[in-house]
GUZARO-369610 format. One record per residue (C-alpha): residue number from 0; x, y, z. Coordinates in Angstrom, 1 decimal. Example, Ala and Ser with C-alpha at 12.3 -4.5 7.8 and 13.67 -1.06 7.14 Angstrom:
<pts>
<pt pos="0" c1="12.3" c2="-4.5" c3="7.8"/>
<pt pos="1" c1="13.7" c2="-1.1" c3="7.1"/>
</pts>
This chain:
<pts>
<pt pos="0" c1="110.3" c2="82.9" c3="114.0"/>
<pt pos="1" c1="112.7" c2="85.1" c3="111.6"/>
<pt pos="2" c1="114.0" c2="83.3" c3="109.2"/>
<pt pos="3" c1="117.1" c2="85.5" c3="106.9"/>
<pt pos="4" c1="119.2" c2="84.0" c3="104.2"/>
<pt pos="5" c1="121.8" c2="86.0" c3="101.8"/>
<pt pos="6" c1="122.8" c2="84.5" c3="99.0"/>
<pt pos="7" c1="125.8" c2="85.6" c3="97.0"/>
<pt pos="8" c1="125.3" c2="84.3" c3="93.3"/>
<pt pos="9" c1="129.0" c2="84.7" c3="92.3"/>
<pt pos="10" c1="129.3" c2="82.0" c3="95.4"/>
<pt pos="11" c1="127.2" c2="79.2" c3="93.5"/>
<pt pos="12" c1="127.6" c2="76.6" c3="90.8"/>
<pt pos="13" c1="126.8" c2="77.9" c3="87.2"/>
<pt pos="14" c1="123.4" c2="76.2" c3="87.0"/>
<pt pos="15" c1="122.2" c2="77.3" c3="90.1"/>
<pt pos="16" c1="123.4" c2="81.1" c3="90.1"/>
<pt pos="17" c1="121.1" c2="81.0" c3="86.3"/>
<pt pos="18" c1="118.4" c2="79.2" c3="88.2"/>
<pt pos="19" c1="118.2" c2="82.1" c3="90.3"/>
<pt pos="20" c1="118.9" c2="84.6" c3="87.9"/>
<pt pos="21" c1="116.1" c2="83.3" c3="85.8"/>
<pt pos="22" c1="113.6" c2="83.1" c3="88.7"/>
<pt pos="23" c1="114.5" c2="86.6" c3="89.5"/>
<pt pos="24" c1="113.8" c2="87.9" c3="85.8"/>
<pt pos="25" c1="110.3" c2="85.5" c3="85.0"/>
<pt pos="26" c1="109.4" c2="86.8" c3="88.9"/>
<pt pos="27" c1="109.5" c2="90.5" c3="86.8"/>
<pt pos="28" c1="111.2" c2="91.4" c3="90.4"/>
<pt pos="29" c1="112.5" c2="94.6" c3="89.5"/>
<pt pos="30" c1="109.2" c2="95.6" c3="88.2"/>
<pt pos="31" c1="107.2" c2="94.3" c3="91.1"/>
<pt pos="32" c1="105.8" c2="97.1" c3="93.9"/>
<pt pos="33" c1="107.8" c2="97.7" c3="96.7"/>
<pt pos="34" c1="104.8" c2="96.3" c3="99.4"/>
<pt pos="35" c1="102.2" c2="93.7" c3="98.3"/>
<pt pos="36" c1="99.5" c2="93.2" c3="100.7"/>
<pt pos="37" c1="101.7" c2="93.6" c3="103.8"/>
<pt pos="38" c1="99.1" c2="94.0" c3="106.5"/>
<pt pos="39" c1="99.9" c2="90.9" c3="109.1"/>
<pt pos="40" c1="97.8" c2="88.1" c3="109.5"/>
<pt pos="41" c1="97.8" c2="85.7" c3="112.5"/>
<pt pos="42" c1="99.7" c2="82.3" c3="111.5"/>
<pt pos="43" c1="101.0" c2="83.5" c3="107.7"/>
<pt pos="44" c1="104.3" c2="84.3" c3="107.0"/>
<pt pos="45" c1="105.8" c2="88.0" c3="105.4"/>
<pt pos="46" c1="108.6" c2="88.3" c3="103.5"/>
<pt pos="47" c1="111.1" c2="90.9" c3="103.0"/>
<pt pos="48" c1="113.1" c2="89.9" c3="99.6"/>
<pt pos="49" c1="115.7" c2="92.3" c3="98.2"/>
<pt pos="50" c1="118.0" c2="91.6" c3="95.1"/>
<pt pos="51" c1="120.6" c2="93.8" c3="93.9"/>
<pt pos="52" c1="122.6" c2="93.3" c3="91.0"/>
<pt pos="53" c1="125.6" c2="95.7" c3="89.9"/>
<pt pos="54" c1="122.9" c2="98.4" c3="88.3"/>
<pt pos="55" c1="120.4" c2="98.5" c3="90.8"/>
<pt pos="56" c1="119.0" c2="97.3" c3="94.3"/>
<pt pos="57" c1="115.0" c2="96.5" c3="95.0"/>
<pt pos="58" c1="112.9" c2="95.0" c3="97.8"/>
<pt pos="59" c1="109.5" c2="93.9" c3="98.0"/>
<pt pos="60" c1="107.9" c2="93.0" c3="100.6"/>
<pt pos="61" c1="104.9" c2="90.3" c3="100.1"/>
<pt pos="62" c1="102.6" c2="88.3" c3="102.3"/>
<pt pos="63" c1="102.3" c2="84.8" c3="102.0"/>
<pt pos="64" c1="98.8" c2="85.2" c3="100.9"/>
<pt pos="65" c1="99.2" c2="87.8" c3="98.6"/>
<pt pos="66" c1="101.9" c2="86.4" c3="96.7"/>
<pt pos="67" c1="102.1" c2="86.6" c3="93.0"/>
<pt pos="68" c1="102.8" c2="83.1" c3="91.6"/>
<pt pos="69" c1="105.3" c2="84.3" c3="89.5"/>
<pt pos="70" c1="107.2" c2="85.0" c3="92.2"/>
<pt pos="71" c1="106.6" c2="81.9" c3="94.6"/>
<pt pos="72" c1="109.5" c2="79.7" c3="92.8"/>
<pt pos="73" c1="112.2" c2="82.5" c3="93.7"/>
<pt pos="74" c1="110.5" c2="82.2" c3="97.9"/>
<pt pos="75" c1="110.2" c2="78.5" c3="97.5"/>
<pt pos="76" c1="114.1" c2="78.1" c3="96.2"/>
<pt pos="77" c1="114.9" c2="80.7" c3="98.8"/>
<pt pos="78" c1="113.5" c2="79.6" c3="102.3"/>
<pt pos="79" c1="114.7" c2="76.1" c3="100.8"/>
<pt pos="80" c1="118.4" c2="77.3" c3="101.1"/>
<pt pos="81" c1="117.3" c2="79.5" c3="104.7"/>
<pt pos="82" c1="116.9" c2="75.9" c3="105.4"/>
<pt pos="83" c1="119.7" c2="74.1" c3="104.1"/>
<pt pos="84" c1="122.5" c2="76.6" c3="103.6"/>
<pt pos="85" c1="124.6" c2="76.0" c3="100.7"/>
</pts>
């Protein structure tokens, strides 16, 4: 199943659009390599995140599990709104 979600943060309240932000920066995401552990594995999810900003555009992509746990909060808060679009 493919799940996709794009989420604009000029479209969100305040304190959600820094929630993001701030999960985006402590996630280091910018700094983060562009694959992390991306062969697939029966029954575990992969996931193809990009965030682009007015300066620059990255995307990792990161296997369930292989994933850094600084960046889990920014999946968690995402696949949360794949699932209940705000």
């Amino acid at each position: 199943m493919l799940m996709s979600v794009s989420i604009d943060t000029n479209k969100l309240a305040p304190t959600e659009a820094n929630q993001v932000k701030s999960m985006v920066e402590e996630a280091g995401f910018f700094e983060l390599p562009e694959a992390i552990a991306t062969s697939a594995q029966p029954d575990r999810f992969q996931y193809h995140l990009t965030v682009a900003d007015p300066k620059r555009k990255h995307t990792v992509t990161v296997s369930e599990s292989s994933m850094p746990g600084n960046l889990k909060p920014l999946v968690d808060w995402l696949m949360d709104a794949a699932r209940h679009p705000r």
